[in-house]
N, C-alpha and C positions, 0 to 999 in steps of 0.2 A: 774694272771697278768692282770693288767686294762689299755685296749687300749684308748687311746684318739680318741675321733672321729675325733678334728682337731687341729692337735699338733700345726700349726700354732696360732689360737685363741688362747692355753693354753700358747703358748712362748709370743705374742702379752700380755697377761693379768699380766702376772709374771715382763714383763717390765713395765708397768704402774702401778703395785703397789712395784716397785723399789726392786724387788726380783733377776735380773740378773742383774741390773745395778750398776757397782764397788763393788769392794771390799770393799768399806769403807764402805757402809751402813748397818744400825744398825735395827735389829728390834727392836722395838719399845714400852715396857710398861710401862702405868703409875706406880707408887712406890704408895704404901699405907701413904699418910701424916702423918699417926698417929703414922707411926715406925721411923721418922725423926726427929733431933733435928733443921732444918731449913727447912723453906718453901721459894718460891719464885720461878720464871720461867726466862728466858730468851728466846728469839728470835732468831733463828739459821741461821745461811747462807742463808737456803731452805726456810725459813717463816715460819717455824714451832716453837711452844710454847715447850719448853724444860724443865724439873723442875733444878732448879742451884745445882751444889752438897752440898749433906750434909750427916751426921753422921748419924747411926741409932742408936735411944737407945737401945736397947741391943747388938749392937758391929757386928752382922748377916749381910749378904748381903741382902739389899732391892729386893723388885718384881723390874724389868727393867733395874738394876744398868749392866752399859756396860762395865766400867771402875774404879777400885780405886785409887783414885789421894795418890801423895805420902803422903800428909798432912792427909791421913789417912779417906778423906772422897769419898763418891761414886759418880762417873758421870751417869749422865743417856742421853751422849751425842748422837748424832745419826750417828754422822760423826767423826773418828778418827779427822781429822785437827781441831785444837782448845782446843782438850779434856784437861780438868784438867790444864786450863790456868789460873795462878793467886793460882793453886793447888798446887804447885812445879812437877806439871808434871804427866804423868799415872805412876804408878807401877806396874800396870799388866793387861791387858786386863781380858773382862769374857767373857764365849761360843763362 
């Protein structure tokens, strides 16, 4: 078992890269562009570059996909509020 030297620092570091903060937050991957039938990003609440959802060709879940909207395409949103808007809504959360 692997002690922290100062679990302070390690809770202090976990908050700053938004690992203890809500539940709503999403980690984070880019999707491979070249398994998508659509490109393009949006700008999220938090100021971060998002890629907008879209379809994979061969039908698979993408690398980062957090959400599939019910239109049958993937969010790769970072924040549940919003998700798969203009999508008819999530379908299902992923991890």
């Amino acid at each position: 078992m692997m002690r922290l030297a100062c679990p302070r620092l390690a809770l202090a570091g976990a908050v700053l890269l938004g690992l203890a903060g809500g539940a709503s937050a999403r980690e984070f991957r880019e999707p491979d562009e070249s398994t998508l039938d659509r490109h393009g990003h949006y700008r999220n609440r938090d100021g971060f570059e998002v890629h907008r959802p879209a379809k994979t060709r061969d039908g698979n879940k993408p690398a980062g996909a957090t959400a599939k909207c019910r239109d049958e395409t993937w969010s790769f949103s970072r924040n549940h509020r919003g998700t798969c808007s203009g999508h008819g809504g999530v379908a299902h959360w992923e991890g």
